[in-house]
PyMOL CGO cylinders between C-alpha atoms (Angstrom):
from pymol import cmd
from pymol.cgo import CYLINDER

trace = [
    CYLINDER, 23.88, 18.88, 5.62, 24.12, 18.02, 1.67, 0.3, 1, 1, 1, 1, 1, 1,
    CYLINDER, 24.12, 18.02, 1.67, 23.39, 20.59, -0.76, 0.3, 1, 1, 1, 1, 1, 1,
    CYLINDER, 23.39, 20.59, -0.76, 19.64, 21.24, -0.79, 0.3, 1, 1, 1, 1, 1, 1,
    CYLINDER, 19.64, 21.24, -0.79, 19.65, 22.29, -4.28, 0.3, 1, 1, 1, 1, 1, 1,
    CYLINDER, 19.65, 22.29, -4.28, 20.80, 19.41, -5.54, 0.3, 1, 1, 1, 1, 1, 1,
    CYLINDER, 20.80, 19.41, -5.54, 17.97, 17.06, -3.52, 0.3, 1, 1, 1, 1, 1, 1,
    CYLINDER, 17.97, 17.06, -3.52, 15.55, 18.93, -4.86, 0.3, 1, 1, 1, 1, 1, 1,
    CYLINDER, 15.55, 18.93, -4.86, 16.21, 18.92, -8.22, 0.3, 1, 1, 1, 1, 1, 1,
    CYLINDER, 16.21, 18.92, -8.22, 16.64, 15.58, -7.76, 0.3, 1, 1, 1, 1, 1, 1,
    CYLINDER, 16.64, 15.58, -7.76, 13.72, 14.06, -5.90, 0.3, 1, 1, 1, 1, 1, 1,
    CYLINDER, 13.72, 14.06, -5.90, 9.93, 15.08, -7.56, 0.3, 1, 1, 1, 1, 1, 1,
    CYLINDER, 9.93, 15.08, -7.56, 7.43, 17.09, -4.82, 0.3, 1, 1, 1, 1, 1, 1,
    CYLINDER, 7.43, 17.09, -4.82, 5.30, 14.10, -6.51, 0.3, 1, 1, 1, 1, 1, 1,
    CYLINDER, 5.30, 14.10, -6.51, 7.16, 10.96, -5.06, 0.3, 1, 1, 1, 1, 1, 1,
    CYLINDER, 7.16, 10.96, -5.06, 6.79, 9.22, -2.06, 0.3, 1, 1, 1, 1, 1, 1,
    CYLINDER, 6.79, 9.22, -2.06, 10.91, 9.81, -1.37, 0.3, 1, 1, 1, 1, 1, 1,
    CYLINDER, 10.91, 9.81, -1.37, 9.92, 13.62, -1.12, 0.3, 1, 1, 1, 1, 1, 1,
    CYLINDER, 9.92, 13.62, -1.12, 6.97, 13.37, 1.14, 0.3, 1, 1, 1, 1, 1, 1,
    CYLINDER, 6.97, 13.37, 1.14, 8.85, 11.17, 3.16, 0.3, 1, 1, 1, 1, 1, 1,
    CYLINDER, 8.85, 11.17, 3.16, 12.21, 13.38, 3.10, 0.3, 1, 1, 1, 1, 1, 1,
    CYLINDER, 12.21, 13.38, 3.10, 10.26, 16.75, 3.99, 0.3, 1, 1, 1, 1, 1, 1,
    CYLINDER, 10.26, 16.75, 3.99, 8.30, 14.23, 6.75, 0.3, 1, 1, 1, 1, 1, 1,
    CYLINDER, 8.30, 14.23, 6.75, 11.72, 13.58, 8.44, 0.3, 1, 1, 1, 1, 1, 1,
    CYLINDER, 11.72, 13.58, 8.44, 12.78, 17.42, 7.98, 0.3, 1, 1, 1, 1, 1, 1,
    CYLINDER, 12.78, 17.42, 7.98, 9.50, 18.41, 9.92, 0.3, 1, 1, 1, 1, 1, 1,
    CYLINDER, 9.50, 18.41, 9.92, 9.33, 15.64, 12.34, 0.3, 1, 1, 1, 1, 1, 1,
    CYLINDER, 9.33, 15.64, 12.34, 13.07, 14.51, 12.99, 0.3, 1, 1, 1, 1, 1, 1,
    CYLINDER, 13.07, 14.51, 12.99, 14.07, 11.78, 14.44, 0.3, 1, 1, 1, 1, 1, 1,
    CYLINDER, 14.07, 11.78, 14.44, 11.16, 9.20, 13.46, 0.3, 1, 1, 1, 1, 1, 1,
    CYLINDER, 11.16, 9.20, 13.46, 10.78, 5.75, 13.18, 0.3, 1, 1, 1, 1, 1, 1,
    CYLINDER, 10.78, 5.75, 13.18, 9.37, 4.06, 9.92, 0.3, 1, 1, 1, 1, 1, 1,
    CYLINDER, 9.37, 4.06, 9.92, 6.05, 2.84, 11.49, 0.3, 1, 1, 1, 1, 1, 1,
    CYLINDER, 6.05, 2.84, 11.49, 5.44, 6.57, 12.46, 0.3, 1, 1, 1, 1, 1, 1,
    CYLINDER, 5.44, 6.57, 12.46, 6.08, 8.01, 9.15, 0.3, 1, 1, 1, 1, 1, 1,
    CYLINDER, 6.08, 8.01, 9.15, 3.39, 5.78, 7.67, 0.3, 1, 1, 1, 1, 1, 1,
    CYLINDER, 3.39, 5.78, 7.67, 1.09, 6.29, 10.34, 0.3, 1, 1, 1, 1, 1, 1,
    CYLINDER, 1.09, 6.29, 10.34, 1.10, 9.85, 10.44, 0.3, 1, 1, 1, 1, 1, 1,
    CYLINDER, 1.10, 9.85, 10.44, 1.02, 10.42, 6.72, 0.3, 1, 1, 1, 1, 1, 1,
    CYLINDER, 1.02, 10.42, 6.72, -1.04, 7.40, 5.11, 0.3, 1, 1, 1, 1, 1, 1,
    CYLINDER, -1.04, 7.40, 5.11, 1.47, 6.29, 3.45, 0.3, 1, 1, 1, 1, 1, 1,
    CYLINDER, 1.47, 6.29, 3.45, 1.65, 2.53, 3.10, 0.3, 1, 1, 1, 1, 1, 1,
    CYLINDER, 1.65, 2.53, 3.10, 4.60, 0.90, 5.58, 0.3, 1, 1, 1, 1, 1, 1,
    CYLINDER, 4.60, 0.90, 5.58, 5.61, -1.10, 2.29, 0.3, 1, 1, 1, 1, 1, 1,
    CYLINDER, 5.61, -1.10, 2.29, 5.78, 2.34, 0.38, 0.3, 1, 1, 1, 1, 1, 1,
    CYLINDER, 5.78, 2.34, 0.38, 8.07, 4.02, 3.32, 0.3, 1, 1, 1, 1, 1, 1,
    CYLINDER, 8.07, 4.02, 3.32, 10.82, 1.47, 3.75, 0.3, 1, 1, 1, 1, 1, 1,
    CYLINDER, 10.82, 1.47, 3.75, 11.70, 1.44, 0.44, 0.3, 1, 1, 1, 1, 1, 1,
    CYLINDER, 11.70, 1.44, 0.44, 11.36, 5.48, -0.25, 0.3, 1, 1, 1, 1, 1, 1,
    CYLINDER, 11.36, 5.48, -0.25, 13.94, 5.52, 3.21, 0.3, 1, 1, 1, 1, 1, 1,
    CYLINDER, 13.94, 5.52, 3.21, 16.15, 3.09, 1.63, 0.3, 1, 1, 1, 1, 1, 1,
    CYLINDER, 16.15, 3.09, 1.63, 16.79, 5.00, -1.62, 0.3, 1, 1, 1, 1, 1, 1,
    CYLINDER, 16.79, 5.00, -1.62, 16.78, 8.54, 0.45, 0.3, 1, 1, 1, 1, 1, 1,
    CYLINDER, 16.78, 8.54, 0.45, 19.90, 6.69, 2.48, 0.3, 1, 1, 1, 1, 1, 1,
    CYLINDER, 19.90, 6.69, 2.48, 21.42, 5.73, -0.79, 0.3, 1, 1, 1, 1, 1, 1,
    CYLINDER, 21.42, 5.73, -0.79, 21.00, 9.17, -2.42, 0.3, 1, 1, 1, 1, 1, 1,
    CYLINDER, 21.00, 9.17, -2.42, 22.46, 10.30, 0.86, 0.3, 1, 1, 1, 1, 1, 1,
    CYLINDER, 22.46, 10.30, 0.86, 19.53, 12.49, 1.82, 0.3, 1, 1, 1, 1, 1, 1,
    CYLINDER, 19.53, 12.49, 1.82, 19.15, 10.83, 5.22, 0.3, 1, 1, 1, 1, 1, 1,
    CYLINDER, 19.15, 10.83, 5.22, 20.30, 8.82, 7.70, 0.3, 1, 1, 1, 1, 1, 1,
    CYLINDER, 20.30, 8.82, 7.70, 19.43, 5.76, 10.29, 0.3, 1, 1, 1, 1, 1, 1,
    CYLINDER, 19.43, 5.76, 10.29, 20.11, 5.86, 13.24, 0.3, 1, 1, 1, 1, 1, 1,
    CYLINDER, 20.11, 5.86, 13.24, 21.39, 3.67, 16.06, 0.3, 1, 1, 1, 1, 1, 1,
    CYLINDER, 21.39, 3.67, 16.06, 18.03, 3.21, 17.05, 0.3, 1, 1, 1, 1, 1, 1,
    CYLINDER, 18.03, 3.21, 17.05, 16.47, 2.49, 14.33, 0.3, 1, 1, 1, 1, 1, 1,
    CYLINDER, 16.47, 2.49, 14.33, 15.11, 6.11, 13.73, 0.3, 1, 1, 1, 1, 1, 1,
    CYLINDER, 15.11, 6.11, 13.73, 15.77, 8.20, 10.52, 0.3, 1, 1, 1, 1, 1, 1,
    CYLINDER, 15.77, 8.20, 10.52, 16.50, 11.76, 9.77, 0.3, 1, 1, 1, 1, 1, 1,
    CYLINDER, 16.50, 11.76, 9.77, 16.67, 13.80, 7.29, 0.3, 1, 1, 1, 1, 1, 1,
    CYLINDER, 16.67, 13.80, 7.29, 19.86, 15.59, 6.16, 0.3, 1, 1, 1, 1, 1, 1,
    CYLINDER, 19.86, 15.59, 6.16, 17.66, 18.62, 4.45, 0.3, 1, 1, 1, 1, 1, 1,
    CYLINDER, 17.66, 18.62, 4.45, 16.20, 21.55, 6.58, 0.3, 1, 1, 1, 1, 1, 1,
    CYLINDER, 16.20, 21.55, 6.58, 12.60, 21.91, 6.73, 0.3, 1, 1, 1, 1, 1, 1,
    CYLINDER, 12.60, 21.91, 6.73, 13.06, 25.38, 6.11, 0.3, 1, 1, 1, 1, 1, 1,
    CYLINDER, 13.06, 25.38, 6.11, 15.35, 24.83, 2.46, 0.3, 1, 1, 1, 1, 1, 1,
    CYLINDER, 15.35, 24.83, 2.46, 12.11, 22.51, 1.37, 0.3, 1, 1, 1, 1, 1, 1,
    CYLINDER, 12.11, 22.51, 1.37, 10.28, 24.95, 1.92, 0.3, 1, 1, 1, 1, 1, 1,
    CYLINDER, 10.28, 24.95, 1.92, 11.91, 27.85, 0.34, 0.3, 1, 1, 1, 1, 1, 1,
    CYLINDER, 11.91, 27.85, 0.34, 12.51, 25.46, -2.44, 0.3, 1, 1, 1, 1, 1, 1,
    CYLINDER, 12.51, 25.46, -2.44, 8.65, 25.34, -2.99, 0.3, 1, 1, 1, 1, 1, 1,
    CYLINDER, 8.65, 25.34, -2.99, 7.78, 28.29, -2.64, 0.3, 1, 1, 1, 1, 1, 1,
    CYLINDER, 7.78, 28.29, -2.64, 10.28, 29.92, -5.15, 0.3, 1, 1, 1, 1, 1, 1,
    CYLINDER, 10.28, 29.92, -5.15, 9.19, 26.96, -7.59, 0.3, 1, 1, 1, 1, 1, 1,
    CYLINDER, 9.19, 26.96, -7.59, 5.48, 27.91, -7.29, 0.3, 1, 1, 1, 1, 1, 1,
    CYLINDER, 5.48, 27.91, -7.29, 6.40, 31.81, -7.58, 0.3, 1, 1, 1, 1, 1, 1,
    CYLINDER, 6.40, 31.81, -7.58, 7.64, 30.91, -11.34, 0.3, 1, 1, 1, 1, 1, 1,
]
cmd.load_cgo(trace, "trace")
């Protein structure tokens, strides 16, 4: 796992990159038609948001085609709420 802290400093609750990221720390292994699917957002918005999230290496793609997220659901979360406790 990378260091949380450092994601999440680095990637806005406001971007598509973090609803996608804490998507893939919910859901797991998922492919990118899913992601959009299940959260509205646009398949054109997705791909790219997974691309820079495997850059950034905050994810990765698997064999299959599937991606997954290299933050725990559970860190996101913490992360937020300590943010909105400020």
């Amino acid at each position: 796992m990378v260091k949380w802290e450092e994601v999440l400093e680095n990637v806005s609750p406001k971007t598509s990159q973090f609803k996608v990221l804490t998507y893939l720390a919910f859901k797991g292994s998922t492919q990118p038609a899913e992601i959009s699917a299940d959260t509205g957002i646009p398949a054109g918005t997705v791909r790219p948001a997974l691309r820079t999230l495997l850059e950034k290496g905050y994810a990765v793609q698997n064999e299959n085609g599937t991606y997954n997220s290299l933050v725990a659901f559970v860190d996101i979360v913490s992360h937020l709420y300590s943010v909105s406790k400020k």
